[in-house]
C-alpha positions in Angstrom: 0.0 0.0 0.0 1.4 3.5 -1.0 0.5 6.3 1.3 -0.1 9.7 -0.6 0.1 12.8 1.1 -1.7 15.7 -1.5 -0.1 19.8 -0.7 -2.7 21.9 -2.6 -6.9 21.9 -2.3 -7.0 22.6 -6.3 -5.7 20.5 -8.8 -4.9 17.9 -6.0 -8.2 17.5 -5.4 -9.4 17.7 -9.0 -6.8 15.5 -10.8 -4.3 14.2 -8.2 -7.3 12.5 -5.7 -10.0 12.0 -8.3 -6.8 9.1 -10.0 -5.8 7.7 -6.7 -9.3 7.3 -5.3 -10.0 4.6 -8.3 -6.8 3.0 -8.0 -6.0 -0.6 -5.9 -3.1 -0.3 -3.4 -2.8 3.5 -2.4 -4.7 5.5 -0.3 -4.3 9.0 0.2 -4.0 10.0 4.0 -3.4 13.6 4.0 -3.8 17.0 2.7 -2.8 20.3 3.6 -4.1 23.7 1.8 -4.1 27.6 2.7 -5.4 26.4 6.5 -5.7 24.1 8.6 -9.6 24.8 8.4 -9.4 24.6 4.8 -7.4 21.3 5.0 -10.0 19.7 7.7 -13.3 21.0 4.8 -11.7 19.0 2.5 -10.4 15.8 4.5 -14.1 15.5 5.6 -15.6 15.9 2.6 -13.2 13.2 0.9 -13.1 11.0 4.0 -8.8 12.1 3.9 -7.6 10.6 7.3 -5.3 13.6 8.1 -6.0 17.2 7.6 -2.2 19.0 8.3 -2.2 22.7 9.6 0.9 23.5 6.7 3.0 21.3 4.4 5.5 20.9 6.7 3.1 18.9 9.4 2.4 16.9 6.0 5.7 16.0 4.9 7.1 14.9 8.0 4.2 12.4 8.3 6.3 9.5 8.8 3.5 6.7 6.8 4.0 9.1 3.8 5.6 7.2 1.0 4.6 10.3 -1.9 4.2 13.9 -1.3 2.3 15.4 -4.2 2.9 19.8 -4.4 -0.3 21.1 -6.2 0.3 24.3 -4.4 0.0 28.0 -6.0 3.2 28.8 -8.1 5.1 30.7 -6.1 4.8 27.8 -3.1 6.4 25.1 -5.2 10.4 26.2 -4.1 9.6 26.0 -0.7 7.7 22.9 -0.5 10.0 20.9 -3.0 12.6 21.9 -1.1 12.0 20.9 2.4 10.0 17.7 0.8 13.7 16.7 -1.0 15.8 17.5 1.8 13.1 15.2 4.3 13.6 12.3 2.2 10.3 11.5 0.7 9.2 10.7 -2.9 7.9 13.7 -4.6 6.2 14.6 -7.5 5.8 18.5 -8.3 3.0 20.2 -9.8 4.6 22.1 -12.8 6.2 24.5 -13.5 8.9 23.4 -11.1 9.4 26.8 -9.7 8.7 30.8 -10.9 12.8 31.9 -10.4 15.3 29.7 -12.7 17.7 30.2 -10.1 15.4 27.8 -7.7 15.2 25.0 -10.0 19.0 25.0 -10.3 18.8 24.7 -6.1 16.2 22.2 -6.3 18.5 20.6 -9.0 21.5 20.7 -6.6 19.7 19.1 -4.3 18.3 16.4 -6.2 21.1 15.0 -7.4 22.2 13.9 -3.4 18.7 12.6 -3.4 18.2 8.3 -4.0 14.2 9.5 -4.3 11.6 9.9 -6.7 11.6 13.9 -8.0 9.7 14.5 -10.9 7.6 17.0 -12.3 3.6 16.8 -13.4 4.2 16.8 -17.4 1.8 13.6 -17.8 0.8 14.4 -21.5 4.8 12.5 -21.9 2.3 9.2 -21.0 -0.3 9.8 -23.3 -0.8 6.4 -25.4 -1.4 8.6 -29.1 2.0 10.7 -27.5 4.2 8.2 -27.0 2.9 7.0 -30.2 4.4 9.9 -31.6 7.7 10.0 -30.7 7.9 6.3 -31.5 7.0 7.5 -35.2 9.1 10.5 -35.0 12.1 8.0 -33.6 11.6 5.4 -36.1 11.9 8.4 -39.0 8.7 7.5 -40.7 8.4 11.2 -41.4 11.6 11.8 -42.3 13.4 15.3 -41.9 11.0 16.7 -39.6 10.5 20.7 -40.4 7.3 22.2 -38.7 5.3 21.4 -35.9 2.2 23.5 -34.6 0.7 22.8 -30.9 -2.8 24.6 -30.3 -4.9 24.3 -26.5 -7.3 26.4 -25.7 -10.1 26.6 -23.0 -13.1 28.5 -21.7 -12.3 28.8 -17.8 -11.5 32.5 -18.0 -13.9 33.5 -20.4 -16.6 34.7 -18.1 -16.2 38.4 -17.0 -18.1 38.0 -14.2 -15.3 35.2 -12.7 -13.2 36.3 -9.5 -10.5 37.5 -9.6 -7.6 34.1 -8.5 -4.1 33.5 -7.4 -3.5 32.8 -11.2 -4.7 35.9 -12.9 -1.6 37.3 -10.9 1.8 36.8 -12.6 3.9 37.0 -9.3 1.7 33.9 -8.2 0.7 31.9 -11.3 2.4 33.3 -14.1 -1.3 33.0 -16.9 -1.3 30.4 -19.1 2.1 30.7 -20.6 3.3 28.6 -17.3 0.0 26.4 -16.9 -0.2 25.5 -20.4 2.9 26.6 -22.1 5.4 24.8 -19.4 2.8 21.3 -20.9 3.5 22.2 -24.8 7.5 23.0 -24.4 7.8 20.1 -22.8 5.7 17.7 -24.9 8.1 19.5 -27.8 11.3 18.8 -26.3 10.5 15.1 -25.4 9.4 13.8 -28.9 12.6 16.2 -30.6 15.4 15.9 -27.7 16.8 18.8 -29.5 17.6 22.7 -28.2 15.6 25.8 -28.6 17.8 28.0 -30.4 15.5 31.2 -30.7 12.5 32.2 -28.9 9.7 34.8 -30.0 6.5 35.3 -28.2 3.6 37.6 -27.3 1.1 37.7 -24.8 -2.3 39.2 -23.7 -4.5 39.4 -20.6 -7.7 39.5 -22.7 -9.9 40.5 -20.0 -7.6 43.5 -18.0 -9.7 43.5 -14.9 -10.9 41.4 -12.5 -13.7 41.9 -9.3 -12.3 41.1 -6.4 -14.1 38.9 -3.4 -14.7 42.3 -1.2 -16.2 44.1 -4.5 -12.6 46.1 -5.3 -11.4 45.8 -9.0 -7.8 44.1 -9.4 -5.8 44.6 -12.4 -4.8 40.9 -14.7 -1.3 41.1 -14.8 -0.7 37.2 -16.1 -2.0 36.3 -19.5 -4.8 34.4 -20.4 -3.6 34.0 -24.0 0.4 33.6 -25.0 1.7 32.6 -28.3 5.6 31.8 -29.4 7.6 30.8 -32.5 10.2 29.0 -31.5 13.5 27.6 -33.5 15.3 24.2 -32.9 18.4 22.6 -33.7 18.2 21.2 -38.0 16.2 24.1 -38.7 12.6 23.1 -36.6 10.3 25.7 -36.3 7.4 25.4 -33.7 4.6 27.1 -33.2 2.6 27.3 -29.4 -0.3 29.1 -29.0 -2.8 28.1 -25.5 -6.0 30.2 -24.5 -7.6 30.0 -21.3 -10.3 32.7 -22.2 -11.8 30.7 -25.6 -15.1 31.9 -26.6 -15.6 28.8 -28.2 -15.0 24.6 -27.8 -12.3 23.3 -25.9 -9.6 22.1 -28.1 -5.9 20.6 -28.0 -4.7 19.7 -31.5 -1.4 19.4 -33.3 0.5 18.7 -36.4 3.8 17.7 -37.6 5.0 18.1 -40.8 8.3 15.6 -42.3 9.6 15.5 -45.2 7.7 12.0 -45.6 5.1 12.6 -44.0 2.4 14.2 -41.5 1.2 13.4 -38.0 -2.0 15.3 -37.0 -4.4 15.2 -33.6 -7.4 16.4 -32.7 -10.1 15.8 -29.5 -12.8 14.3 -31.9 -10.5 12.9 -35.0 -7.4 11.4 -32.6 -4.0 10.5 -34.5 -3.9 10.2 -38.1 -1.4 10.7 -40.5 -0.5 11.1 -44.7 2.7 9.1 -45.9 4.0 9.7 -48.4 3.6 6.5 -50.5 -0.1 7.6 -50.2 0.4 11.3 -51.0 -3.6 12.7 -50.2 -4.9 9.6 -48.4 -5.7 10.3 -44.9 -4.7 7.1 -42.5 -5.9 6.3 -38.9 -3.0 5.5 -36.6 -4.2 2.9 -34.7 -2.7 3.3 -30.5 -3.0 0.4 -27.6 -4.0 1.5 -24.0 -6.1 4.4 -24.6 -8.8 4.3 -22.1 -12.5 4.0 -23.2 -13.3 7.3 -21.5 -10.6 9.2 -23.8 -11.4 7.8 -26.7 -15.0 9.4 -25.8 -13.6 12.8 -24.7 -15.2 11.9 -21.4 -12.0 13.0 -19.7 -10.1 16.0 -20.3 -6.4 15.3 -22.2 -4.4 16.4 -18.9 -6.5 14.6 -16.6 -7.0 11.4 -18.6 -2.7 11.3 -18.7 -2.4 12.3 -15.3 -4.1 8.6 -15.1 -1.4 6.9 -17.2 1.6 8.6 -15.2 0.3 8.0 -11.9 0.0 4.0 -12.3 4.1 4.2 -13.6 4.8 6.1 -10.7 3.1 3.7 -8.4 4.5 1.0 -9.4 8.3 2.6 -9.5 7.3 3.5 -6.1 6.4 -0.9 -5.3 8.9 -2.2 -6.8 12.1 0.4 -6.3 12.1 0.3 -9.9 12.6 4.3 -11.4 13.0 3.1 -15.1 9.2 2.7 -14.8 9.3 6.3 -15.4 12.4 6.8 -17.2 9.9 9.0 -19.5 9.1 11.6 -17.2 10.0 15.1 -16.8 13.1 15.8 -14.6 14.3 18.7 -12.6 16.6 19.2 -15.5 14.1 19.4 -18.3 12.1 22.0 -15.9 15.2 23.5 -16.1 15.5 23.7 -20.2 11.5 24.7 -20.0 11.9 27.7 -17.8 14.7 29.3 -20.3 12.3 28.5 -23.0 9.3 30.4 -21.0 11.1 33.3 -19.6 12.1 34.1 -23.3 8.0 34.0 -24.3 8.0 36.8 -21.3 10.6 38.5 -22.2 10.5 38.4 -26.3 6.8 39.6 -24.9 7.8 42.9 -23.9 10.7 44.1 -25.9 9.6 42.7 -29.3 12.7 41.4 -29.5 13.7 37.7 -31.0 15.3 36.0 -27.8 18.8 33.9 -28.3 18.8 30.7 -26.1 21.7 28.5 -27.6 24.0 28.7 -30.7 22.8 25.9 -33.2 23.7 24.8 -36.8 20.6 25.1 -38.9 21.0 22.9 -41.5 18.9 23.2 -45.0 17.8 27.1 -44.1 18.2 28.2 -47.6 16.9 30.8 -49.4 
């Protein structure tokens, strides 16, 4: 039996305990949120046996096997590091932290750790993902030249909503760090190859907020970011995510070879065009998808979250980390955070952001 101990009243609830409560062998046993009466609403309400008065009281549980940080932003430092340096597992709600300089600490301090420390990128165990980069590894597609990544929700469309923790870019950073930390990351683990260049923009959409006492707060984190990024053998990438969509939910993607094309959508799934069929659209059949994505009865980050947390489980049971060998280290949270603060900063001077010195072969013309 694995003993989960979930930081955060959010996503923990909404994602983290929603998975573990329908898996054999683990029980979560405590939470922890803003307060300790907060913690004790939430441990009744979910029958959780402990509710913790900080994440600290949590951490140093001594039955905890895996602390899970689904904190705000700017809490995920602290917690990570005092959950490293006690000795538990731990996996961290991305992005690993707001300041690069505290990922290289948590980094440090990893690397003295004999633990599980990984980061919440889950789309890497998506069935029609890894599908991908086992296409894109066998070169199917050949040279590959152009990928585009779209999400987009409708969370933040309302104007009426309340003004939240993640409207404000000190705390939560918008959706260039909840969705663009998912898409660089996805990008990077079916390439492996550096971001050479970096240009982005950003917008609040909605610039005001009400606040909970009736005072109006100014947006200061984006609701809608967008970037153009170029990789090593000449790669460009387009990201583009939307939290305040008018319209459906979507997360879609294509990639474009030399011998072919890979595209995905929530209602069409993986298909591709070869190019020994030049035209012909072809299904790409993928093993393991579960019945309620193939319906869209799940959302994509939730509906992963399920894939990664029975890996982790079982790395956990049998002191076996190749189980996850896939997932996303301290070091690619690393890579990711160069990658976003150039979005932010390409943002506001207009200016095309240098990253890494590359060869960019076949960029004629």
């Amino acid at each position: 039996m694995v003993n989960i101990g979930i930081i955060g009243t959010g996503v923990g609830i909404r994602t983290y305990l929603h998975t573990f409560n329908q898996m054999e062998n683990v029980r979560v046993i405590a939470i922890s949120g803003s307060s300790k009466e907060r913690a004790e609403e939430f441990a009744k309400k979910y029958q959780i046996k402990i509710a913790c008065e900080n994440y600290k009281e949590l951490i140093d549980l001594k039955d905890i096997d895996l602390v899970c940080i689904t904190a705000p932003n700017k809490y995920h430092f602290e917690y990570a590091k005092y959950c490293i340096e006690s000795g538990k597992h731990m996996i961290l709600e991305k992005p690993a932290t707001l300041e690069i300089e505290h990922a290289n600490e948590l980094y440090k301090l990893i690397k003295k750790s004999n633990k599980i420390n990984i980061i919440n990128h889950q789309l890497r165990f998506n069935p029609y993902f890894l599908k991908v980069k086992e296409i894109l590894e066998k070169g199917t597609l050949g040279r590959v030249y152009y990928i585009d990544i779209h999400q987009q929700g409708t969370a933040f469309s309302n104007k009426d909503m309340k003004w939240t923790w993640s409207l404000e870019n000190q705390e939560g950073g918008g959706v260039r760090l909840a969705m663009g930390s998912h898409l660089i990351d996805l990008v990077r683990f079916w390439l492996e190859k550096e971001v050479l260049t970096v240009k982005g923009n950003m917008d609040v959409v909605i610039p005001e907020r009400k606040f909970y006492d009736g005072t109006t707060k100014d947006v200061t984190a984006c609701s809608f970011f967008t970037s153009c990024l170029s990789l090593q053998d000449n790669i460009t990438v387009n990201l583009s995510a939307n939290c305040s969509a008018i319209g459906k939910n979507e997360f879609r993607f294509s990639i474009y070879g030399e011998n072919g094309e890979l595209h995905y959508d929530l209602e069409n799934k993986l298909t591709g065009y070869f190019i020994d069929k030049i035209g012909k659209k072809q299904e790409i059949l993928v093993e393991g998808v579960t019945q309620e994505e193939k319906e869209n009865k799940i959302s994509i980050f939730k509906g992963s979250f399920k894939y990664y947390a029975n890996l982790i489980l079982s790395a956990i049971e049998n002191k076996d980390i190749e189980l996850i060998k896939n997932a996303s280290t301290i070091e690619d949270a690393i890579e990711n955070q160069k990658v976003l603060d150039a979005i932010k900063k390409s943002a506001i001077t207009g200016n095309t952001i240098e990253l890494n010195k590359g060869y960019l072969c076949n960029a004629k013309g």
